[in-house]
N, C-alpha and C positions, 0 to 999 in steps of 0.2 A: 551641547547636550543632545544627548539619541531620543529621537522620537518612537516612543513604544507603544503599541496599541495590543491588545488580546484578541488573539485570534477565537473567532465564534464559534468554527467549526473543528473539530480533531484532526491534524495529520491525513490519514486515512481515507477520511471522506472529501477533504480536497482535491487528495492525488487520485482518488477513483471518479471524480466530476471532471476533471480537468483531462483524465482518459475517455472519458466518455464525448466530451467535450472533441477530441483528437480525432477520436473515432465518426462521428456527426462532421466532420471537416473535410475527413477521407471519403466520404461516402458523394460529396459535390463534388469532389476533382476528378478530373479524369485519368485512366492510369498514366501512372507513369513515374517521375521521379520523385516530384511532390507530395503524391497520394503514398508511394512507400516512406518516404519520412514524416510524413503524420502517423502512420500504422505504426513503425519504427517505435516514436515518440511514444506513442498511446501505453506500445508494451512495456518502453522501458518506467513511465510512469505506474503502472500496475506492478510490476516487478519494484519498487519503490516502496509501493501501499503493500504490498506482501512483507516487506523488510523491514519495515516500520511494526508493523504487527512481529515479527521476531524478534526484533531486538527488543519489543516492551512486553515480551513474553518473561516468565519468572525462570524460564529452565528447568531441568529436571529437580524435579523435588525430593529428599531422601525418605523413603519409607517411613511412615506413621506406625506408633508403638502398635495398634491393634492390625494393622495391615498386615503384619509378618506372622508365618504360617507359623505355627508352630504349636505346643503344649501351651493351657491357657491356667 
């Protein structure tokens, strides 16, 4: 049996902590190969939290009856 637990925080706000997080990482190392793959990492986690937010976006909505110009 799968052990389940509920996540406390949203999507969103974990992959934006956990960039934040990447970024707080990069800023100790010194440059180089390390510090661009946490940078890396940070964006493609934001790039994530951005995609997360579109795909739980509702899409375009079709025009409401009083929205449409017209004679009333």
């Amino acid at each position: 049996m799968r052990r389940r637990f509920k996540q406390v925080k949203p999507l969103k706000e974990r992959l934006l902590e956990e960039a934040q997080n990447l970024r707080e990482e990069a800023k100790l190392l010194p440059s180089g190969a390390l510090r661009d793959a946490a940078l890396l990492k940070a964006r493609q986690v934001e790039a994530a939290a951005h995609m997360d937010d579109w795909l739980a976006s509702p899409g375009p909505q079709p025009p409401k009856k009083n929205d449409t110009p017209g004679p009333r």
